[in-house]
RODOMAR-532203 format. One record per residue (C-alpha): residue number from 1; residue in one letter; x, y, z. Coordinates in Angstrom, 1 decimal, m for minus. Example, Ala and Ser with C-alpha at 12.3 -4.5 7.8 and 13.67 -1.06 7.14 Angstrom:
REM residues 2
tidren i=1	aa=a	X=12.3	Y=m4.5	Z=7.8
tidren i=2	aa=s	X=13.7	Y=m1.1	Z=7.1
END
This chain:
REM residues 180
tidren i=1	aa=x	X=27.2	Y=85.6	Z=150.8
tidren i=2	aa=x	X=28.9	Y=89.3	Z=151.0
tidren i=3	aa=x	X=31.8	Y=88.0	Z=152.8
tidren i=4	aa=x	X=32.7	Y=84.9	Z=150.2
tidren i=5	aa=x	X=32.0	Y=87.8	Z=147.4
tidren i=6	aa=x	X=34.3	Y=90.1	Z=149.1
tidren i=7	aa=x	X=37.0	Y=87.5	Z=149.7
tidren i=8	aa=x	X=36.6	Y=86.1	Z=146.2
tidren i=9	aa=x	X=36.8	Y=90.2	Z=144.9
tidren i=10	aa=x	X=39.9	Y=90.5	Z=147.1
tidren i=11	aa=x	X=41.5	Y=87.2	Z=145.8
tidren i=12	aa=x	X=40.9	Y=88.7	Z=142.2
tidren i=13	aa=x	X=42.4	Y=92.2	Z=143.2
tidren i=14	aa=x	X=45.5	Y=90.4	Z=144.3
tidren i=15	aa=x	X=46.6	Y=88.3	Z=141.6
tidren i=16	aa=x	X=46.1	Y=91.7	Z=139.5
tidren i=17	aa=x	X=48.4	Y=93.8	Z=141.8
tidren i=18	aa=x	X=50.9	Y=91.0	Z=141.9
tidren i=19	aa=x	X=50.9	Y=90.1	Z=138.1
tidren i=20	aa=x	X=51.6	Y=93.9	Z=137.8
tidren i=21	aa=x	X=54.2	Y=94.0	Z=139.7
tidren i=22	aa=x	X=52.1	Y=96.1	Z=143.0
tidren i=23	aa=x	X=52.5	Y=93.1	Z=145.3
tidren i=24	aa=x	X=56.5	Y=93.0	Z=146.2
tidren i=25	aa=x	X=57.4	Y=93.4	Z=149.6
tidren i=26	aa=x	X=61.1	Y=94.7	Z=148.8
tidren i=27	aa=x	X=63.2	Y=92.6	Z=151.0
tidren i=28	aa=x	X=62.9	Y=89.6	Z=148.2
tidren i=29	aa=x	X=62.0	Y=86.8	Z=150.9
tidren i=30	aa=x	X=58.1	Y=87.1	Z=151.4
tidren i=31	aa=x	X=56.6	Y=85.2	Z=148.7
tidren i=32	aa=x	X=53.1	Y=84.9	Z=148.0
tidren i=33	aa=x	X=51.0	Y=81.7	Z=147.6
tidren i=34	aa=x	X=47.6	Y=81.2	Z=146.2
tidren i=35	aa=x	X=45.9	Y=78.4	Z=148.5
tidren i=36	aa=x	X=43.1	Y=76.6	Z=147.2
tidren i=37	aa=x	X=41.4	Y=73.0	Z=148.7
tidren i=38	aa=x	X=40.8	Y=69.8	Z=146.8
tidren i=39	aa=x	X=38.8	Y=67.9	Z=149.2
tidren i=40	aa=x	X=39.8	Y=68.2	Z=152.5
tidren i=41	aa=x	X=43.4	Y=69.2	Z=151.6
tidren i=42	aa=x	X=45.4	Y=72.7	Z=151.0
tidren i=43	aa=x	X=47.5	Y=73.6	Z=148.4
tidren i=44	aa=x	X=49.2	Y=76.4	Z=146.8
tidren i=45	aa=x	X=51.5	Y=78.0	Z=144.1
tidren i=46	aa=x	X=53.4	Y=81.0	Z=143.5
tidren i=47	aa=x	X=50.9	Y=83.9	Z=142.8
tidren i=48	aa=x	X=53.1	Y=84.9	Z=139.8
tidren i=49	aa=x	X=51.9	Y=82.1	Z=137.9
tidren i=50	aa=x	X=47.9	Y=83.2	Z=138.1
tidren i=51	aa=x	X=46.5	Y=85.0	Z=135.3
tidren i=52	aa=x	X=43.1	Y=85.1	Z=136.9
tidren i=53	aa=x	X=40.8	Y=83.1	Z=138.4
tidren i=54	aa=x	X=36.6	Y=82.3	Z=137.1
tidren i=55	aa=x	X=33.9	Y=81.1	Z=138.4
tidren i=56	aa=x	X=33.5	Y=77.1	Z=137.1
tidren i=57	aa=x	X=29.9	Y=77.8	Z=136.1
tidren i=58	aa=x	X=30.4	Y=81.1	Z=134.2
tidren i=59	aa=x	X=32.2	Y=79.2	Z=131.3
tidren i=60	aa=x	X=31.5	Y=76.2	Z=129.6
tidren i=61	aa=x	X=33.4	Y=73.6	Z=128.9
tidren i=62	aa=x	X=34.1	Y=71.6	Z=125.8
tidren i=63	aa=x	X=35.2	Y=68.2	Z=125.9
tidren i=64	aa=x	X=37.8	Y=66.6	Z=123.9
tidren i=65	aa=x	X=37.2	Y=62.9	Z=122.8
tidren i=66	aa=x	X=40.0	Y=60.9	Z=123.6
tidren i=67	aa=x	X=41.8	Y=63.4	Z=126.0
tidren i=68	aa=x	X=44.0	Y=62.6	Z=128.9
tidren i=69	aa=x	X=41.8	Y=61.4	Z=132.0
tidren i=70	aa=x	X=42.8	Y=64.6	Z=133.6
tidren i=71	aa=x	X=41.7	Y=67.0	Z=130.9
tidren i=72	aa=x	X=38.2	Y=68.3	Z=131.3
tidren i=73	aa=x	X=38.2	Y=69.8	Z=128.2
tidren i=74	aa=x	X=38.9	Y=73.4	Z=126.9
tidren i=75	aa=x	X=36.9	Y=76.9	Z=127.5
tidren i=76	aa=x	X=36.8	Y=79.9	Z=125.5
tidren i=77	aa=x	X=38.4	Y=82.9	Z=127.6
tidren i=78	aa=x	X=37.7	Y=85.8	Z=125.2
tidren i=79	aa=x	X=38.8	Y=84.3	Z=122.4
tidren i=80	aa=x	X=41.3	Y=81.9	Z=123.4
tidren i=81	aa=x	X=41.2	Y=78.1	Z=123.8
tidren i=82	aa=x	X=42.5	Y=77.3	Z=127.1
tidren i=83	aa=x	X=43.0	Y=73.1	Z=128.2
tidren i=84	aa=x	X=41.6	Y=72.7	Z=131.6
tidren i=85	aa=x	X=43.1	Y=70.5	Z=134.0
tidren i=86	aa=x	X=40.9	Y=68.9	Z=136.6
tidren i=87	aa=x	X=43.1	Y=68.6	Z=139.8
tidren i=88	aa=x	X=41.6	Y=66.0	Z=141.5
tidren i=89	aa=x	X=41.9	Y=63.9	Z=138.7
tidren i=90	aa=x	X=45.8	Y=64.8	Z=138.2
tidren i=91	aa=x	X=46.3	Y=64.2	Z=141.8
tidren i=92	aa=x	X=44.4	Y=60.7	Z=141.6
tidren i=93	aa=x	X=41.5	Y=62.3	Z=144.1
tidren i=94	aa=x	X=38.0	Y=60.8	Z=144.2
tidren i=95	aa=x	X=35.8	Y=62.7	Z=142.0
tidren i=96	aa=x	X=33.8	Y=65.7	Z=143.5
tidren i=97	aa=x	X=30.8	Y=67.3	Z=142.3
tidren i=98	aa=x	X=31.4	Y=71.5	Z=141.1
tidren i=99	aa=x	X=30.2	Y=73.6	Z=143.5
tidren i=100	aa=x	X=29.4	Y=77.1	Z=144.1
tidren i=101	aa=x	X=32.5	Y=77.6	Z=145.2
tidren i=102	aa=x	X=34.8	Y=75.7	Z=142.5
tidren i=103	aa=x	X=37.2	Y=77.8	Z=140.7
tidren i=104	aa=x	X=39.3	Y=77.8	Z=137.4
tidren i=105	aa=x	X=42.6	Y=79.1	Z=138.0
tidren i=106	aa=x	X=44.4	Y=80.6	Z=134.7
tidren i=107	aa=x	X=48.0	Y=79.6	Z=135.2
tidren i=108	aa=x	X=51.0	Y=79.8	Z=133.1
tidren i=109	aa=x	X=52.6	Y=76.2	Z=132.8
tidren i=110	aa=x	X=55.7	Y=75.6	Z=130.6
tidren i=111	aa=x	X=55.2	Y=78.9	Z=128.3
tidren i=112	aa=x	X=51.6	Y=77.9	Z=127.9
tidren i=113	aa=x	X=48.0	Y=79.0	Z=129.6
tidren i=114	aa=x	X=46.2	Y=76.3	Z=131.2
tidren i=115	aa=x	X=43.0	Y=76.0	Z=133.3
tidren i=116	aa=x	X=43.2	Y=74.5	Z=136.7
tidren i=117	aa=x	X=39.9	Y=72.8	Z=138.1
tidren i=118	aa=x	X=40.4	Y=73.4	Z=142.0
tidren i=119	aa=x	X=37.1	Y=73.0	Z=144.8
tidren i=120	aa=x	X=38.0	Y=76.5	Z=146.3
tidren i=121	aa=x	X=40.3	Y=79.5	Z=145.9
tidren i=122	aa=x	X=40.7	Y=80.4	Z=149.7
tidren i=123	aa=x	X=42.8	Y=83.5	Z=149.7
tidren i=124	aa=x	X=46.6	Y=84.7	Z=148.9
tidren i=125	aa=x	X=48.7	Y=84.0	Z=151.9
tidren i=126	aa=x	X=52.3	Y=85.9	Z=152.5
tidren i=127	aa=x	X=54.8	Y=84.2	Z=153.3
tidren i=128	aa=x	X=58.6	Y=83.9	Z=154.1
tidren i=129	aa=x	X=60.2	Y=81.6	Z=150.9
tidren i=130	aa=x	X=62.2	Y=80.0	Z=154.1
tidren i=131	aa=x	X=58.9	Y=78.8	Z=155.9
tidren i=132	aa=x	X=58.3	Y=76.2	Z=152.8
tidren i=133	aa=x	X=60.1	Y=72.9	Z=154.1
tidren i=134	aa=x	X=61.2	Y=69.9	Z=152.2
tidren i=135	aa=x	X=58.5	Y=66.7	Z=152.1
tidren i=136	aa=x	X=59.9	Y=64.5	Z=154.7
tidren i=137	aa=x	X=61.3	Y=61.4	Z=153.5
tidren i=138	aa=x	X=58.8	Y=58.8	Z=154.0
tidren i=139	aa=x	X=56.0	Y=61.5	Z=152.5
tidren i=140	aa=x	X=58.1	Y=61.8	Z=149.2
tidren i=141	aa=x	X=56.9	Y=59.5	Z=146.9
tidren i=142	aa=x	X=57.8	Y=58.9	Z=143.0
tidren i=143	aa=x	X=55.3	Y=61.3	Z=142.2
tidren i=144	aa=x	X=56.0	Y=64.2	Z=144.3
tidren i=145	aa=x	X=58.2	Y=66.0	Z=142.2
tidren i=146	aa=x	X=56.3	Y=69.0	Z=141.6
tidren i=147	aa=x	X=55.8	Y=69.5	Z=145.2
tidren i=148	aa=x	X=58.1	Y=71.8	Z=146.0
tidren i=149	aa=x	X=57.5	Y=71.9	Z=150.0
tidren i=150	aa=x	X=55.1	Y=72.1	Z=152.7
tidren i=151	aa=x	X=54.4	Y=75.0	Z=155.0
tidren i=152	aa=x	X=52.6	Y=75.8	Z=157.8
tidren i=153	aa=x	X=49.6	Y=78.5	Z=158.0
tidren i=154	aa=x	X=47.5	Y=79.4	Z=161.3
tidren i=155	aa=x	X=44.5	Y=77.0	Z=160.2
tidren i=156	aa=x	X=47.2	Y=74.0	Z=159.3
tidren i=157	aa=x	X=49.5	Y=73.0	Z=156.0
tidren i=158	aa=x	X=49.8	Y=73.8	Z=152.7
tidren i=159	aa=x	X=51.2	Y=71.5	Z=150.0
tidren i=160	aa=x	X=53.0	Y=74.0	Z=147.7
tidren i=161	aa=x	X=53.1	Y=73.0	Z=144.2
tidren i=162	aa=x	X=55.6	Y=73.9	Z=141.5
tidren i=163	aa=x	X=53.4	Y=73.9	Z=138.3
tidren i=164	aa=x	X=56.4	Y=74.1	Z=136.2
tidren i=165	aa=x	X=57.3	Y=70.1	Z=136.9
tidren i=166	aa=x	X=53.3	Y=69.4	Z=137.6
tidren i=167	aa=x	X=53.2	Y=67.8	Z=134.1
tidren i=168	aa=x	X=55.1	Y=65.1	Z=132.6
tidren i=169	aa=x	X=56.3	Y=65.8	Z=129.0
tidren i=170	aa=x	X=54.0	Y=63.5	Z=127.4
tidren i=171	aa=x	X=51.1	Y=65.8	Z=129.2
tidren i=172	aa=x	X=52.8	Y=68.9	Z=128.6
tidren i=173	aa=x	X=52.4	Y=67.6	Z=124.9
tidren i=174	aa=x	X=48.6	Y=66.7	Z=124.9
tidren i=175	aa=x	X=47.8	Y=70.0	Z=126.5
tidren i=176	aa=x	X=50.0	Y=71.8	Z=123.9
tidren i=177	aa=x	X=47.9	Y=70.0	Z=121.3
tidren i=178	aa=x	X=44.5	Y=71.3	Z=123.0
tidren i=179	aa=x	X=45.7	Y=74.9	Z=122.8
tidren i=180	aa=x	X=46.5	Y=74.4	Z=119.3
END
């Protein structure tokens, strides 16, 4: 229990030293990537993008009649209404149940804050921006533009995701609307 607390403290103390700037390396080419699993899976984004990251059951969430299938709902994060995305549902996953361990992560999407429903925040991983590769050609389907590579970690692969084309424009819009 100490050493998920720990991890989960350290996670949190990263994002903070990255958003504030604490986290470059200098030589421009070591990037670093928040990994989190959805099922058996591992993904990741560009730590520059986190705002922070909450425990699922600390916040409630509201749900929105007649929302995108993907939208959970919003949650109140001191004062703010922020749409929260469930990404097993985006990525047309089977539904899990929330855990312990399942996360919100606060991103920045398109100019806007959004909540992303993940299974588990495992830990910020450094690495060089050359080691993400391109999907190979049979693995890139119609909906794989917002993946912007795959790269390879001691305990396997990460899918890295570029939230910035995650969302079509229609569900840019009803996420926009939510925040409204």
């Amino acid at each position: 229990m100490r050493q998920k607390k720990a991890a989960s403290d350290e996670i949190a103390a990263a994002v903070a030293a990255a958003t504030a700037g604490q986290g470059a390396t200098g030589s421009g080419e070591t990037i670093q990537l928040v990994t989190f699993v959805l099922g058996n899976d591992e993904f990741g984004f560009h730590i520059d993008r986190v705002q922070e990251i909450i425990r699922y059951r600390s916040v409630r969430i509201t749900q929105i009649p007649n929302a995108p299938t993907m939208i959970e709902g919003v949650i109140n994060l001191r004062g703010r209404l922020i749409p929260t995305v469930d990404l097993r549902k985006r990525f047309d996953r089977p539904e899990g149940t929330s855990g312990r361990s399942t996360r919100i992560v606060v991103v920045n999407v398109a100019g806007r804050t959004v909540g992303l429903v993940v299974d588990a925040v495992l830990e910020v991983t450094r690495i060089d921006r050359t080691a993400i590769e391109p999907l190979p050609e049979l693995a890139a389907g119609v909906d794989s533009e917002f993946v912007e590579g795959v790269c390879r970690v001691p305990r396997g692969l990460v899918v890295v995701l570029d939230l910035e084309q995650m969302f079509s424009e229609q569900e840019t819009g009803a996420i926009q609307d939510l925040a409204e």
